[in-house]
N, CA, C, O and CB atoms as a CASP TS submission, in Angstrom:
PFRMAT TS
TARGET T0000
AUTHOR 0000-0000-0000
METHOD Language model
MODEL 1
PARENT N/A
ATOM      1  N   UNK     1     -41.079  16.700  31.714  1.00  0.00           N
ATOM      2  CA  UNK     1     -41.159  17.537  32.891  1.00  0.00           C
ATOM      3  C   UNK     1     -41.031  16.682  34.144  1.00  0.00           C
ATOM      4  O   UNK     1     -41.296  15.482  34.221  1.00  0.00           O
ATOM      5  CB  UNK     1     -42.472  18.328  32.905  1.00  0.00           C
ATOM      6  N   UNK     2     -40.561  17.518  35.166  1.00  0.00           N
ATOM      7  CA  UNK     2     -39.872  17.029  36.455  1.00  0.00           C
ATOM      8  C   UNK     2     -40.842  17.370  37.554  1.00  0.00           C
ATOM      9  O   UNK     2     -41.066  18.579  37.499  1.00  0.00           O
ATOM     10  CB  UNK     2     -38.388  17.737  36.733  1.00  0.00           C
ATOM     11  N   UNK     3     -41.527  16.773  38.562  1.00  0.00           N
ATOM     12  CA  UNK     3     -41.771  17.543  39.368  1.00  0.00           C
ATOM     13  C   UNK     3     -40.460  17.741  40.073  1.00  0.00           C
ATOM     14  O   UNK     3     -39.499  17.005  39.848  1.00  0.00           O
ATOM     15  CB  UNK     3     -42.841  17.156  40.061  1.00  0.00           C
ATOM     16  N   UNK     4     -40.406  19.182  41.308  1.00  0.00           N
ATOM     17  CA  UNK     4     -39.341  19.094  41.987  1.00  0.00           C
ATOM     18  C   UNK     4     -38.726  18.340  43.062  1.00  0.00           C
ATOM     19  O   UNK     4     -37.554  18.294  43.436  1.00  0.00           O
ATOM     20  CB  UNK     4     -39.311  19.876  42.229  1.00  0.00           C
ATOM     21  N   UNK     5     -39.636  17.836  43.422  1.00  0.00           N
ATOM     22  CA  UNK     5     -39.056  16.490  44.416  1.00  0.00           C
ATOM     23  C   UNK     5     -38.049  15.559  43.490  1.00  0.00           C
ATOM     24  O   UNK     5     -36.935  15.214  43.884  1.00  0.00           O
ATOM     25  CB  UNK     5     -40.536  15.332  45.005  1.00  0.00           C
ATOM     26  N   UNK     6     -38.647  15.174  42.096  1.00  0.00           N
ATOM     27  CA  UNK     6     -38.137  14.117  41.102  1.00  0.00           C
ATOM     28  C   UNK     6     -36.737  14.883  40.716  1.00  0.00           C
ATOM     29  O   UNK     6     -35.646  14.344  40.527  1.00  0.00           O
ATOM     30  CB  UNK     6     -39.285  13.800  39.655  1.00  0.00           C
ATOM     31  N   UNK     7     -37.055  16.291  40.650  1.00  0.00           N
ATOM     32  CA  UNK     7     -35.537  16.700  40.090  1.00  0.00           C
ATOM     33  C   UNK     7     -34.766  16.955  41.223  1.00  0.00           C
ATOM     34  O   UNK     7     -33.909  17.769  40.880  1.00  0.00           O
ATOM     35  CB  UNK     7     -35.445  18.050  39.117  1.00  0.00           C
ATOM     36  N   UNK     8     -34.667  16.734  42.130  1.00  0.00           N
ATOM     37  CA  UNK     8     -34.240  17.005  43.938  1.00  0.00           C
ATOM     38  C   UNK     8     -33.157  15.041  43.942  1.00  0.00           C
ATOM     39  O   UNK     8     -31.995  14.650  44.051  1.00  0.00           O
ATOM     40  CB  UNK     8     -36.654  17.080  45.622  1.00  0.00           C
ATOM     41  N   UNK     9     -34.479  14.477  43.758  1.00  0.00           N
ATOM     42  CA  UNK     9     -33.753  12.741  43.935  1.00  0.00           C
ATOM     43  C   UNK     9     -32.728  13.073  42.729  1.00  0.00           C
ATOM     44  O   UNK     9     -31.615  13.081  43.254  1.00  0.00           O
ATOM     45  CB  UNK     9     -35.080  10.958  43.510  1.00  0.00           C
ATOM     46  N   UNK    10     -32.627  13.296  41.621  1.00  0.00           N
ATOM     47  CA  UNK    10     -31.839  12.959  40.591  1.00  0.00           C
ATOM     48  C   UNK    10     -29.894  13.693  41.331  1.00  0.00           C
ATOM     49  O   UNK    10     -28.740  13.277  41.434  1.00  0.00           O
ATOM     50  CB  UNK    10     -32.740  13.877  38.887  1.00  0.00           C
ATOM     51  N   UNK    11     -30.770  15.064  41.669  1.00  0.00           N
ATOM     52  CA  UNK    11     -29.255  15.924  42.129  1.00  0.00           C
ATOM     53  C   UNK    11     -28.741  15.582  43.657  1.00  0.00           C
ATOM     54  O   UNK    11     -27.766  16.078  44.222  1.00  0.00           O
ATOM     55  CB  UNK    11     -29.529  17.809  42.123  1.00  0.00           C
ATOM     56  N   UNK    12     -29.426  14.850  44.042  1.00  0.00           N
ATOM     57  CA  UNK    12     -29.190  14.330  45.450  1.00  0.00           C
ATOM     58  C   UNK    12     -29.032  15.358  46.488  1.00  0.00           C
ATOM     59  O   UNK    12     -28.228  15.475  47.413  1.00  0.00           O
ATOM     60  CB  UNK    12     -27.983  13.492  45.500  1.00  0.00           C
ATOM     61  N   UNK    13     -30.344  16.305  45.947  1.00  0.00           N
ATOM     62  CA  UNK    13     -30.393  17.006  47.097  1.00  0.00           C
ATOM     63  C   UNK    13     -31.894  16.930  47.902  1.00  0.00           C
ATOM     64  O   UNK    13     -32.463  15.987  47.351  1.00  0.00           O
ATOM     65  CB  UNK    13     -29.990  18.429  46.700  1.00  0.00           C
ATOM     66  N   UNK    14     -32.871  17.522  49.027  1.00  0.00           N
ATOM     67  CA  UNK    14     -33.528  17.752  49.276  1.00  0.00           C
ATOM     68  C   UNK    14     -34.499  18.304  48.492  1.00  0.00           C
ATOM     69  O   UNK    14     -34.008  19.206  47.813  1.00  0.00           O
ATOM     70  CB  UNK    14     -33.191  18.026  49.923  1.00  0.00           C
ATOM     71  N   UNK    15     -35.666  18.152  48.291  1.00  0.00           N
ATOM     72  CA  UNK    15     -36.774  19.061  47.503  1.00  0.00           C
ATOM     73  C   UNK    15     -36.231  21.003  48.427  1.00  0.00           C
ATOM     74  O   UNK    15     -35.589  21.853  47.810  1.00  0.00           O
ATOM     75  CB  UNK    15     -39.077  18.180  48.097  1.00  0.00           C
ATOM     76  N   UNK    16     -36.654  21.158  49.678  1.00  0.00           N
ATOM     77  CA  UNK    16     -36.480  21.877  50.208  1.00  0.00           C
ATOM     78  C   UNK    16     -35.640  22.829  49.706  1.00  0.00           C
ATOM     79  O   UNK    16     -36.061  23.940  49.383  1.00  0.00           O
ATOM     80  CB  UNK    16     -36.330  21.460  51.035  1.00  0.00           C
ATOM     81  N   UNK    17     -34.146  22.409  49.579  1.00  0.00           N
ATOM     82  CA  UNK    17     -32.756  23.172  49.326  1.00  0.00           C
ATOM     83  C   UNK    17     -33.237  23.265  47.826  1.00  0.00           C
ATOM     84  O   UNK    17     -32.600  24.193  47.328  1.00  0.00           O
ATOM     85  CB  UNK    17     -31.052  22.269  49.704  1.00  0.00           C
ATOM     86  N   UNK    18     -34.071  22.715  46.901  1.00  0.00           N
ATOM     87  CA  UNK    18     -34.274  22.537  45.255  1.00  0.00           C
ATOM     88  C   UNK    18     -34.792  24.013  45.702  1.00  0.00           C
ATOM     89  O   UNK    18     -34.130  25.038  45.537  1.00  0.00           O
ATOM     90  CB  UNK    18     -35.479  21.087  44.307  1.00  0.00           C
ATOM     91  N   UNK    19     -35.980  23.960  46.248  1.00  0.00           N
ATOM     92  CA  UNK    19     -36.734  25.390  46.350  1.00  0.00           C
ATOM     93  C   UNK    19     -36.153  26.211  46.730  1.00  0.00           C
ATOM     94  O   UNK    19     -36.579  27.330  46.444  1.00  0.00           O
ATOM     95  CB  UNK    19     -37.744  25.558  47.049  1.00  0.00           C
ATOM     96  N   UNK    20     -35.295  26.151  47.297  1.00  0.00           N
ATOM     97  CA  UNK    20     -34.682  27.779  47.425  1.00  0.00           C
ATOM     98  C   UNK    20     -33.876  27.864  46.384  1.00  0.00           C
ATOM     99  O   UNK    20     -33.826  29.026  45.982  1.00  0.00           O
ATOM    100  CB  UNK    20     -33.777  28.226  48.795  1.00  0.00           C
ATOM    101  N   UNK    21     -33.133  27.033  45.688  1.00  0.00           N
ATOM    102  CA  UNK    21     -32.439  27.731  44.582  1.00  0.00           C
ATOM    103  C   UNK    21     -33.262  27.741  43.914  1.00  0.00           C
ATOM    104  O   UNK    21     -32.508  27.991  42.974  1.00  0.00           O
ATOM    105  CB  UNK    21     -31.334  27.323  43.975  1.00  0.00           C
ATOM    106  N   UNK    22     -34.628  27.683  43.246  1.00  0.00           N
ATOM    107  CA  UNK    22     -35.720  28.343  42.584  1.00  0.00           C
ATOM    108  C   UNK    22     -35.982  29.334  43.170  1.00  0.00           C
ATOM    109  O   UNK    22     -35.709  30.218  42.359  1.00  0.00           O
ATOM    110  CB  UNK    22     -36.805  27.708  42.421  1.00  0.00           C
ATOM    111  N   UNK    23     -36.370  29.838  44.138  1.00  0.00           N
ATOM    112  CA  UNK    23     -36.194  30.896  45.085  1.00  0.00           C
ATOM    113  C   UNK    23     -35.396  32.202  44.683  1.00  0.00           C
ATOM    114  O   UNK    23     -35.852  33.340  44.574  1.00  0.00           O
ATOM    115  CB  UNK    23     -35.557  30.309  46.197  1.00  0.00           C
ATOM    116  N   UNK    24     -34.032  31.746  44.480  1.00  0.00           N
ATOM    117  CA  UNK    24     -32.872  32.451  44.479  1.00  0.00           C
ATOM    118  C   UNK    24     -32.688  32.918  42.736  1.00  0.00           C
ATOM    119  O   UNK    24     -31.926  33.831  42.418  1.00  0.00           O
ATOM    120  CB  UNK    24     -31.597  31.420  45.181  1.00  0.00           C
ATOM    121  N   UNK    25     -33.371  32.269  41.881  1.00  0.00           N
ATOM    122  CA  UNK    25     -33.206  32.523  40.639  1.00  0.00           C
ATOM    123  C   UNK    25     -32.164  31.465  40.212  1.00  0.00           C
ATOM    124  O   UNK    25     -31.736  31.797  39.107  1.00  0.00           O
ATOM    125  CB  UNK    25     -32.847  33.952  40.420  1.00  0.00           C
ATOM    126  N   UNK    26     -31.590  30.338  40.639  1.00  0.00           N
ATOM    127  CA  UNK    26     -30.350  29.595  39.725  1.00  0.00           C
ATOM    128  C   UNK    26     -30.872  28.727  39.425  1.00  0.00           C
ATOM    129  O   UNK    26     -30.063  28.079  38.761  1.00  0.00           O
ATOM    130  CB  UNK    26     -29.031  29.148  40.221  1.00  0.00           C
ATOM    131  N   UNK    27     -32.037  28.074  39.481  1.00  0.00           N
ATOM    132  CA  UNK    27     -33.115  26.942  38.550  1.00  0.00           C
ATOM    133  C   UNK    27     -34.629  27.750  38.183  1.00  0.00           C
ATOM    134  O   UNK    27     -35.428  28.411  38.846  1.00  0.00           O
ATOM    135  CB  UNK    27     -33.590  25.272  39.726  1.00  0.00           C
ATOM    136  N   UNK    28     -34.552  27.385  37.007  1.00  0.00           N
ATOM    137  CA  UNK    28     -36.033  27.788  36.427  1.00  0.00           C
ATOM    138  C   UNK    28     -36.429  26.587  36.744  1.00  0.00           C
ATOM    139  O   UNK    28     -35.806  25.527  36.697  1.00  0.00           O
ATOM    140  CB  UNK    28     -36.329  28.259  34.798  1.00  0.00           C
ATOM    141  N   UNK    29     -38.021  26.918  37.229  1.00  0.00           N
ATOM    142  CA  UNK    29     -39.016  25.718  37.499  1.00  0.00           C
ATOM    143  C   UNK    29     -40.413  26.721  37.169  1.00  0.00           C
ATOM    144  O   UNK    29     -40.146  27.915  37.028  1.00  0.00           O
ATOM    145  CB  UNK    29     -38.899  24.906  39.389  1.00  0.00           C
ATOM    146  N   UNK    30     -41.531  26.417  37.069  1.00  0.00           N
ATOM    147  CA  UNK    30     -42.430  26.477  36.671  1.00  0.00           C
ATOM    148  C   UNK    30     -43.625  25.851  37.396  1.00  0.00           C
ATOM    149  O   UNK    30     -43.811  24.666  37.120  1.00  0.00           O
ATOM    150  CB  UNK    30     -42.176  26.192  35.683  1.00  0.00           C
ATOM    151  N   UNK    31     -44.733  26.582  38.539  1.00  0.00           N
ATOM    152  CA  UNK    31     -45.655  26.315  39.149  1.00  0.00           C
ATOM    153  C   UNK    31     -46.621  25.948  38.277  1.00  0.00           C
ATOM    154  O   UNK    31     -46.839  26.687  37.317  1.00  0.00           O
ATOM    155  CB  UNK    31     -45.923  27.174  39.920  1.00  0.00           C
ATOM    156  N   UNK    32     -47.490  24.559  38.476  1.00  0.00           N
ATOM    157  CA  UNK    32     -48.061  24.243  37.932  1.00  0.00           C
ATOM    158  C   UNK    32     -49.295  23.612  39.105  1.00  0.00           C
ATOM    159  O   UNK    32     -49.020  22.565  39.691  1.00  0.00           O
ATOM    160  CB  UNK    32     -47.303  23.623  37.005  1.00  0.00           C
ATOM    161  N   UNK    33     -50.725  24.359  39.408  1.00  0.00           N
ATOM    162  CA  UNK    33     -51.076  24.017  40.122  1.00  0.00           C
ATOM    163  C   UNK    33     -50.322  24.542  41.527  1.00  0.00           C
ATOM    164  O   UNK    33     -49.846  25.602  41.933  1.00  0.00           O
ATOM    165  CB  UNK    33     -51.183  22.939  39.726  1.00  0.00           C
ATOM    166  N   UNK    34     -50.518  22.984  42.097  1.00  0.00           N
ATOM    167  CA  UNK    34     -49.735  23.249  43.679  1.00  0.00           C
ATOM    168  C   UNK    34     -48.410  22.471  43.560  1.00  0.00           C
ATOM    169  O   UNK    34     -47.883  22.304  44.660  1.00  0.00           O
ATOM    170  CB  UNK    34     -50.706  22.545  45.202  1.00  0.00           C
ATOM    171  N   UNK    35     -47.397  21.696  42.011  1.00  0.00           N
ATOM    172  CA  UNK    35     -46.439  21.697  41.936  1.00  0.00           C
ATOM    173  C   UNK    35     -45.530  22.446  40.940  1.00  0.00           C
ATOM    174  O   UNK    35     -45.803  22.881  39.822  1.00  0.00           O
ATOM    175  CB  UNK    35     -46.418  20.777  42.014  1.00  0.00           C
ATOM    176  N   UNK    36     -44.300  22.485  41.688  1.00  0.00           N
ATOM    177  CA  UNK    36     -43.189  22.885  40.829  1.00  0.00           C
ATOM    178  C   UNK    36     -42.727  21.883  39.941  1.00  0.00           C
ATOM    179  O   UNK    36     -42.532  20.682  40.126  1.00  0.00           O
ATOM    180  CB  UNK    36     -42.099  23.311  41.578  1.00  0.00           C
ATOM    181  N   UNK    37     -42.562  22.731  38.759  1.00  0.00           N
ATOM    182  CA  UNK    37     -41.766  21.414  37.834  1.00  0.00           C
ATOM    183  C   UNK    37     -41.191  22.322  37.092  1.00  0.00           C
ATOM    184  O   UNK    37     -41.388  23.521  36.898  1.00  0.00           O
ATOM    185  CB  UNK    37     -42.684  20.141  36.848  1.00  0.00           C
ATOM    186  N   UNK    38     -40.317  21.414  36.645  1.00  0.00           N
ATOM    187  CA  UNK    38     -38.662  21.875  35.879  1.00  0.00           C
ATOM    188  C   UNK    38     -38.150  20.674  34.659  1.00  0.00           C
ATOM    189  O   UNK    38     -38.256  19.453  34.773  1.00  0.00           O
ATOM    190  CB  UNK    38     -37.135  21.839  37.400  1.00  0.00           C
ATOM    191  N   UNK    39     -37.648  21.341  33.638  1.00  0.00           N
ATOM    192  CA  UNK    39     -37.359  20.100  32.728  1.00  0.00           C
ATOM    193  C   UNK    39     -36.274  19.663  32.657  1.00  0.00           C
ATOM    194  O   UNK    39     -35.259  20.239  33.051  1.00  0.00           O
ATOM    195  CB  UNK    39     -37.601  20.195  31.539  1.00  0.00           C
ATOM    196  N   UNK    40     -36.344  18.336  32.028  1.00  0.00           N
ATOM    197  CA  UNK    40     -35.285  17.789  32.212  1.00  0.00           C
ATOM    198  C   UNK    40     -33.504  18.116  31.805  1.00  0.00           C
ATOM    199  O   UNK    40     -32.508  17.629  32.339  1.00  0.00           O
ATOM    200  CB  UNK    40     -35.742  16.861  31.766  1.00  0.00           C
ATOM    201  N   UNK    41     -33.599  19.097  30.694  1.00  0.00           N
ATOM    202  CA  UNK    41     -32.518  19.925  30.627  1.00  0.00           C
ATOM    203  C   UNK    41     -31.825  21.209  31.372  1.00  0.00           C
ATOM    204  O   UNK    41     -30.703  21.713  31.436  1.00  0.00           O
ATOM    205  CB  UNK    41     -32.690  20.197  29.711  1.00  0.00           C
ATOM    206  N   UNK    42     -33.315  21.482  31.972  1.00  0.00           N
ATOM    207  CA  UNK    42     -32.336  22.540  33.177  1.00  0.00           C
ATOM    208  C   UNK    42     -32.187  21.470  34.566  1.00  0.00           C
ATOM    209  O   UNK    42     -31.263  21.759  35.328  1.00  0.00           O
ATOM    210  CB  UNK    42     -33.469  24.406  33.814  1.00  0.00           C
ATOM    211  N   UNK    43     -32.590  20.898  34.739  1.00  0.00           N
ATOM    212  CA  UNK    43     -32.023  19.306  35.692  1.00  0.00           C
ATOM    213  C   UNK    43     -30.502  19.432  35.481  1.00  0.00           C
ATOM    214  O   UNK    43     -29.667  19.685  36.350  1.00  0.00           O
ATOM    215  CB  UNK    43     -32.649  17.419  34.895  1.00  0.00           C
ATOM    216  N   UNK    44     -30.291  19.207  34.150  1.00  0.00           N
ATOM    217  CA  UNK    44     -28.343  19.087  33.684  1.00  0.00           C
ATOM    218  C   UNK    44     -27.866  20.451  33.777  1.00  0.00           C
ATOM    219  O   UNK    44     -26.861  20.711  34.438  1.00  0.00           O
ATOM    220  CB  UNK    44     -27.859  18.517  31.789  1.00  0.00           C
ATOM    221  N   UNK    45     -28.431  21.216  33.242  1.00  0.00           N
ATOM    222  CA  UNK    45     -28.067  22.620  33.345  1.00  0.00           C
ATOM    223  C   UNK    45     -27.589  22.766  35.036  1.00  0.00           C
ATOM    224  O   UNK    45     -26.417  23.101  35.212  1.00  0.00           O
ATOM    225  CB  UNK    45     -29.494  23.670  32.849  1.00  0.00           C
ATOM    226  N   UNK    46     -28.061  22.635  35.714  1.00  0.00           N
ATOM    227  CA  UNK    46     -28.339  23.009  37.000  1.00  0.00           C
ATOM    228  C   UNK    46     -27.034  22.173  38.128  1.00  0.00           C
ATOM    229  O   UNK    46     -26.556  22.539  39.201  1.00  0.00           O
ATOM    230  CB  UNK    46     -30.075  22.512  37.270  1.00  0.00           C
ATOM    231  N   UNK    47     -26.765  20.794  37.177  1.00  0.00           N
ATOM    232  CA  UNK    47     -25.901  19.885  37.567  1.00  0.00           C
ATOM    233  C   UNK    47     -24.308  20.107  37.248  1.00  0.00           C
ATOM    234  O   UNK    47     -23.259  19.878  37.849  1.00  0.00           O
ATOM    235  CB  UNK    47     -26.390  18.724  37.005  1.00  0.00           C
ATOM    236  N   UNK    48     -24.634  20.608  36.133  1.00  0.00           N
ATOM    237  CA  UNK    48     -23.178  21.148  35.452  1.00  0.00           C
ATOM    238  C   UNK    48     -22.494  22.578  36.136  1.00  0.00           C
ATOM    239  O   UNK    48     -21.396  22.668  36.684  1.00  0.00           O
ATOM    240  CB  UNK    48     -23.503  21.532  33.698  1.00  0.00           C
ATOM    241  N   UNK    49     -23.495  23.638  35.922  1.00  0.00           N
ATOM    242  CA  UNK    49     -23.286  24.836  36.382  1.00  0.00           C
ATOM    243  C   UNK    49     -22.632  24.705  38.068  1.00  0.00           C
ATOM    244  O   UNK    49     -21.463  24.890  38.406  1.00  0.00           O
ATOM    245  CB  UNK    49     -24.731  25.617  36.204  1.00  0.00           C
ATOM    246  N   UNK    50     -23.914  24.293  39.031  1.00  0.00           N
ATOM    247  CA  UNK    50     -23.917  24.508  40.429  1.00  0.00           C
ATOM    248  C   UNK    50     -23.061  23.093  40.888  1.00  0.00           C
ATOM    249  O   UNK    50     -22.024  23.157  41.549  1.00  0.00           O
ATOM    250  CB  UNK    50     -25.593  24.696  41.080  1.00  0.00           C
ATOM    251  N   UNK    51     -23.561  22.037  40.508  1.00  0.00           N
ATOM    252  CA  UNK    51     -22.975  20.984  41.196  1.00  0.00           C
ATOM    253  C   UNK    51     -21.799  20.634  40.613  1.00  0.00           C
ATOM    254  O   UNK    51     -21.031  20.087  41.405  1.00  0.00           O
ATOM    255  CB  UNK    51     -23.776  19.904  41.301  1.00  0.00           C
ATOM    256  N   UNK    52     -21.419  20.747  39.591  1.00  0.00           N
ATOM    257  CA  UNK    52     -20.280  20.152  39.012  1.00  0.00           C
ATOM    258  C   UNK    52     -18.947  21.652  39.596  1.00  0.00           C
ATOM    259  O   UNK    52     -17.767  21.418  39.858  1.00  0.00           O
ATOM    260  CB  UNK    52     -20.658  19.840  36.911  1.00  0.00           C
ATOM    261  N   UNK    53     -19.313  22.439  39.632  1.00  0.00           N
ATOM    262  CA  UNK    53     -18.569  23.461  40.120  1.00  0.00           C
ATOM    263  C   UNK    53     -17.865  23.347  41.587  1.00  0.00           C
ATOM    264  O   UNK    53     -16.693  23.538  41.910  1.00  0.00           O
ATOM    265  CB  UNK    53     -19.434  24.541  40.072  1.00  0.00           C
ATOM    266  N   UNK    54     -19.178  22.908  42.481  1.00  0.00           N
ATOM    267  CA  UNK    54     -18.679  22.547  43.760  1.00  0.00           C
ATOM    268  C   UNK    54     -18.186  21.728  44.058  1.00  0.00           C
ATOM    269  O   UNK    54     -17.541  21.755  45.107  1.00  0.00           O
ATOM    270  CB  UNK    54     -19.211  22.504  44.460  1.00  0.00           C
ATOM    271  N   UNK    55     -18.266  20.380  43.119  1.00  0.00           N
ATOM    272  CA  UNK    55     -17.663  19.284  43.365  1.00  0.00           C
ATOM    273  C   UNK    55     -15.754  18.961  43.076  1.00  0.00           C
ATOM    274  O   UNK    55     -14.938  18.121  43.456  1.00  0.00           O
ATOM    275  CB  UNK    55     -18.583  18.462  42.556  1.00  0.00           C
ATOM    276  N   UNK    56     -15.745  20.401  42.038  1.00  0.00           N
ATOM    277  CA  UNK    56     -14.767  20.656  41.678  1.00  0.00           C
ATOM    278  C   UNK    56     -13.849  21.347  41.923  1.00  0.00           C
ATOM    279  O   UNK    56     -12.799  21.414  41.285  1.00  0.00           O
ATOM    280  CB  UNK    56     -14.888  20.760  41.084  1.00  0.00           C
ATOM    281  N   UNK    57     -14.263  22.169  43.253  1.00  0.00           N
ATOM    282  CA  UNK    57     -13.856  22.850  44.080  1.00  0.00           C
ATOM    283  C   UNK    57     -13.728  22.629  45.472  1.00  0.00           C
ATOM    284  O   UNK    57     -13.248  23.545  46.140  1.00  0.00           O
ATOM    285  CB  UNK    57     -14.353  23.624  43.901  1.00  0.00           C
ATOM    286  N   UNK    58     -14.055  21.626  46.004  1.00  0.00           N
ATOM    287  CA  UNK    58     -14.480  21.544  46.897  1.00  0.00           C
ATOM    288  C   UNK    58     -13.488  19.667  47.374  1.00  0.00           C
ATOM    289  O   UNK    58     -13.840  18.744  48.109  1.00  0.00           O
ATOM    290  CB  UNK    58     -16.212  21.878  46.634  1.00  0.00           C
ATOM    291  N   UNK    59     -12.579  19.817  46.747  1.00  0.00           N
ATOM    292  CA  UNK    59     -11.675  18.304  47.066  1.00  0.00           C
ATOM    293  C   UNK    59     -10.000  18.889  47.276  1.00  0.00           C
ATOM    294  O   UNK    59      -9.094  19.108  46.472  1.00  0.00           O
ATOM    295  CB  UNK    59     -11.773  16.928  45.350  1.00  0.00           C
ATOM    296  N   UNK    60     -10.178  19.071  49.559  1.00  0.00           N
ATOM    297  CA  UNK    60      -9.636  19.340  50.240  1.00  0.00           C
ATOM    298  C   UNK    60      -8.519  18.132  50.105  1.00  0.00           C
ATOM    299  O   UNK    60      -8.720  16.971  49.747  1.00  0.00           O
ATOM    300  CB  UNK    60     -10.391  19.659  51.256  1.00  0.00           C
ATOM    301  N   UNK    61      -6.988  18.905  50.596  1.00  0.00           N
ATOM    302  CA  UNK    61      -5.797  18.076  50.612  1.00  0.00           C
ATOM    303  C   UNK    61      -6.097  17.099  51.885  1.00  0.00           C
ATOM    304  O   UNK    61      -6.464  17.663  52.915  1.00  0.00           O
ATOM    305  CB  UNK    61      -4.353  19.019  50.755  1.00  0.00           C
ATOM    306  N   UNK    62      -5.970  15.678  51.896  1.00  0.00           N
ATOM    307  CA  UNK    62      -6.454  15.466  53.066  1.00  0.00           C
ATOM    308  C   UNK    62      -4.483  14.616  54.011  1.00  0.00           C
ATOM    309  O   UNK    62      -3.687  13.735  53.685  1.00  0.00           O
ATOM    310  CB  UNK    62      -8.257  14.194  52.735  1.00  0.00           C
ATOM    311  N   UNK    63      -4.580  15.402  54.942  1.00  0.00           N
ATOM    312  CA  UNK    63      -2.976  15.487  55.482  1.00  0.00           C
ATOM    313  C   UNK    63      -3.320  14.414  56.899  1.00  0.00           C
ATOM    314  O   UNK    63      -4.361  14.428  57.556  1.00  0.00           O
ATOM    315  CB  UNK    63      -2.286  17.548  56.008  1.00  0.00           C
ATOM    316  N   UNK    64      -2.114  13.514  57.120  1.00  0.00           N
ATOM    317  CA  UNK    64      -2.062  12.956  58.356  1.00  0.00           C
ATOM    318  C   UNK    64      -1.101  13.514  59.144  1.00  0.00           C
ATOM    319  O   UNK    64      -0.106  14.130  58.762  1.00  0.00           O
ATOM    320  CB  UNK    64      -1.895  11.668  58.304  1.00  0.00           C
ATOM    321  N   UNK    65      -1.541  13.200  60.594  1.00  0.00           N
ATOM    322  CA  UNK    65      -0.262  13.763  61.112  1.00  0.00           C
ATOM    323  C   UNK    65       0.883  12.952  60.895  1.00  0.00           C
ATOM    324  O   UNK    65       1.541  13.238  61.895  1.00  0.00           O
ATOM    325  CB  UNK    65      -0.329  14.013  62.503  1.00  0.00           C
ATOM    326  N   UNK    66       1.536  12.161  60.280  1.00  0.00           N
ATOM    327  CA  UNK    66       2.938  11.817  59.941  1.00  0.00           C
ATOM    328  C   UNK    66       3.251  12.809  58.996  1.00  0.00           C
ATOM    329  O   UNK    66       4.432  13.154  58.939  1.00  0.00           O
ATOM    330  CB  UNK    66       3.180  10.376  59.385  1.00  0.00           C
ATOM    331  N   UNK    67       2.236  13.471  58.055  1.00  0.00           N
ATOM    332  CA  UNK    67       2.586  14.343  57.115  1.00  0.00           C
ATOM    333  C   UNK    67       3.265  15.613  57.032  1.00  0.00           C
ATOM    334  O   UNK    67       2.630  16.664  56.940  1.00  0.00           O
ATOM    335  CB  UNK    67       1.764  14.506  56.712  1.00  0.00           C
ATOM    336  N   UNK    68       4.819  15.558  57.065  1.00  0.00           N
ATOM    337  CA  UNK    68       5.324  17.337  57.588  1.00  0.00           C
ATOM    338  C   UNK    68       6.225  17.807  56.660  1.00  0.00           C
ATOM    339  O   UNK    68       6.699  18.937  56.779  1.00  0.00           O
ATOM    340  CB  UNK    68       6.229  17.545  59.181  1.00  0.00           C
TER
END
């Protein structure tokens, strides 16, 4: 088990932005006490699905102006 800060450093995002997609329903995490934690397979789950998607979508033609 992850707390969510720990699974936040791994995806290189903010704890903050982690919580709202727990929030939003696209990571299961699990309150425990006064932390969230999440395991280490929805960590990948979460990397594959959301991040690997955007990363894969998201690689713009990059044009100079000599380029016509």
């Amino acid at each position: 088990m992850l707390t969510l800060a720990q699974a936040a450093a791994r995806l290189g995002l903010s704890p903050s932005t982690l919580l709202t997609q727990v929030q939003r329903g696209r990571m299961k995490a699990r309150k425990v006490g006064p932390l969230w934690t999440v395991t280490e397979r929805e960590v990948e789950r979460y990397r594959r699905e959301s991040l690997g998607r955007r990363h894969a979508t998201s690689s713009p033609s990059v044009r100079s102006a000599t380029d016509h």
